[in-house]
C-alpha positions as CSV (number, residue, x, y, z in Angstrom):
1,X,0.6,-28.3,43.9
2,X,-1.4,-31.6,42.8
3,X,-4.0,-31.1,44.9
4,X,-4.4,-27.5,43.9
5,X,-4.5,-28.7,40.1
6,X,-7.7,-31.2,41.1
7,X,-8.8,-28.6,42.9
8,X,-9.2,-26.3,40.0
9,X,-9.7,-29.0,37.5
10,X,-13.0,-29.6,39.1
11,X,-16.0,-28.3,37.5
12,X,-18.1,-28.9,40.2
13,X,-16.0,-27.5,43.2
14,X,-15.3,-24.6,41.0
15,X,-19.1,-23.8,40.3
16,X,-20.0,-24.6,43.9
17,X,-17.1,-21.5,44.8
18,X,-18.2,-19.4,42.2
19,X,-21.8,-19.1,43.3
20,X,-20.9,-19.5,47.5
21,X,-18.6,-16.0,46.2
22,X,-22.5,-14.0,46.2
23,X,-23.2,-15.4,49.5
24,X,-24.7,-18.4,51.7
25,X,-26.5,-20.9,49.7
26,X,-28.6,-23.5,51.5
27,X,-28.4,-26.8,49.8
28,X,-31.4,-26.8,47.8
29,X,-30.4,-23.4,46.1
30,X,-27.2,-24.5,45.0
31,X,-29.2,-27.6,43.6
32,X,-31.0,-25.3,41.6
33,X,-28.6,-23.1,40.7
34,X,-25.7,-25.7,39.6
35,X,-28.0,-27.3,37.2
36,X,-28.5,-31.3,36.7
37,X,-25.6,-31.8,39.1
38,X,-26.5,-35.4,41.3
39,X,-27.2,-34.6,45.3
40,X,-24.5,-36.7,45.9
41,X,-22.3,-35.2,43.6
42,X,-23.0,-32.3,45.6
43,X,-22.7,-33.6,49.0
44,X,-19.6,-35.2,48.1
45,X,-17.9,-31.8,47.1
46,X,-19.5,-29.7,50.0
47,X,-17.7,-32.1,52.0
48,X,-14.1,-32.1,50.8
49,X,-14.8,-28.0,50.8
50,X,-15.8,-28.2,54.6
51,X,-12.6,-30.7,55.1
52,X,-10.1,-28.5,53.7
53,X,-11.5,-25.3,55.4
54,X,-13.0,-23.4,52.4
55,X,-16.6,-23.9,53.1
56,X,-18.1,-23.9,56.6
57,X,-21.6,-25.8,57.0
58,X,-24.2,-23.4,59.2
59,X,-26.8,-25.4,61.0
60,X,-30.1,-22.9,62.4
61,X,-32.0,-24.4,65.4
62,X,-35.4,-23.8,63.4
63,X,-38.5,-25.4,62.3
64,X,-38.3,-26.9,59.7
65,X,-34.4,-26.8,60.1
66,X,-32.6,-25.2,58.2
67,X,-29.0,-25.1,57.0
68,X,-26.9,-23.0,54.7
69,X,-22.9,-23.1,53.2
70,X,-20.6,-19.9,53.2
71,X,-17.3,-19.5,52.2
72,X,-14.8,-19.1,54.7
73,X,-11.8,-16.4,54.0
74,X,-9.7,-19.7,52.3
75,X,-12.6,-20.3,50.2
76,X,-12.9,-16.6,49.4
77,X,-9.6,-16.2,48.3
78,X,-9.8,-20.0,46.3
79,X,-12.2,-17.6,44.6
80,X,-9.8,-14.8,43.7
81,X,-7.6,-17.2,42.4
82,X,-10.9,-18.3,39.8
83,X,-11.5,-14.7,38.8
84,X,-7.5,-14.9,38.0
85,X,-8.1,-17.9,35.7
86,X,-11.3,-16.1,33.8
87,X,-9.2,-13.6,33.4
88,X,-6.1,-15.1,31.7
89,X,-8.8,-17.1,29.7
90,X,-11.0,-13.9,28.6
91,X,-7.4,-12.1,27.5
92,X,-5.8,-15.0,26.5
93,X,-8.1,-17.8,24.9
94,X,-10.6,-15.5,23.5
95,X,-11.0,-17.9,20.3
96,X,-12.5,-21.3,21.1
97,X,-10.5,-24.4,20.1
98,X,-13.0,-26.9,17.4
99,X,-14.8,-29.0,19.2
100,X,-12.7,-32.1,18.2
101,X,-9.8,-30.8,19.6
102,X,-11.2,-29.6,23.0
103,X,-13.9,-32.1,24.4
104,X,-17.0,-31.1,25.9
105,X,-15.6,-28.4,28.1
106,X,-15.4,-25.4,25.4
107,X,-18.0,-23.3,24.2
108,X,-18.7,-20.4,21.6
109,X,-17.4,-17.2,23.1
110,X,-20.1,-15.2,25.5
111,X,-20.6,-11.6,25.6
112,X,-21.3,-12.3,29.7
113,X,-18.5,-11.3,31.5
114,X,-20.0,-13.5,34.8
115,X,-17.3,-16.2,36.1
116,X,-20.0,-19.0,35.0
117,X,-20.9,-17.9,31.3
118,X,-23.0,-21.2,30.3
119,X,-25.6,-23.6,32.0
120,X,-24.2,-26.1,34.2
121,X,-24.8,-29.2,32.9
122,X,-24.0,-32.7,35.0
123,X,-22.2,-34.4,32.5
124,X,-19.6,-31.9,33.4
125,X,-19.5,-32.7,36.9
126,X,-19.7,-36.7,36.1
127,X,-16.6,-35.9,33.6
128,X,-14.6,-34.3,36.3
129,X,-15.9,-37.1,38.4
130,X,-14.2,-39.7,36.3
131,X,-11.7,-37.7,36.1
132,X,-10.5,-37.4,39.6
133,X,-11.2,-41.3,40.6
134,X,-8.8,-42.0,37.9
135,X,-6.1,-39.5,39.2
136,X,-6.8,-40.9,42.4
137,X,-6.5,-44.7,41.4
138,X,-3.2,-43.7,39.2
139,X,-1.7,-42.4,43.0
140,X,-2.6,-45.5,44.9
């Protein structure tokens, strides 16, 4: 169940799911797409994915090479279990908390009804980042 919980509680796998759900991405597109997220932010979580069998890396013998990320059936049902959570939240937590009570992860309600409603920003994904290395130091 705990690593579940990480695994939802992070921005950054969570956005990488969210826009693999529409299809393969190649690196550079989910670059792009995620926003001010670091490379190696993104390498790091593509690679935990491809570990735990949710993302599957597709290398093409081309010139210039070329490579691209899918989910695998795991992955696409990690990402029915995120259109469960927007759910709940859009029947459920339809008024935003104030700011002071709820950190940098709320915003102001959105008529867009897309699982990723606001720009991706990379203090997210460095906030989930110091998040999990200090549930991981609190384990060891």
């Amino acid at each position: 169940m705990g690593r579940a919980i990480r695994l939802v509680g992070d921005v950054c796998i969570l956005l990488i799911v969210i826009n693999l759900l529409s299809g393969p991405r190649r690196f550079s597109e989910l670059l792009e797409q995620l926003g001010h997220i670091s490379s190696r932010t993104l390498t790091q979580r593509l690679r935990l994915l491809e570990e735990l069998g949710f993302v599957e890396r597709r290398a093409f013998l081309e010139i210039p090479p070329r490579v691209e990320y899918h989910l695998t059936p795991t992955g696409q049902e990690f990402g029915q279990v995120i259109a469960a959570i927007e759910e709940f939240a859009r029947k459920n937590l339809a008024d935003p908390l104030p700011p002071a009570s709820c950190g940098t992860l709320c915003s102001a309600p959105s008529s867009d009804h897309s699982p990723v409603s606001r720009p991706v920003t990379a203090s997210l994904c460095d906030e989930s980042d110091a998040l999990t290395e200090a549930g991981e130091e609190a384990e060891n």
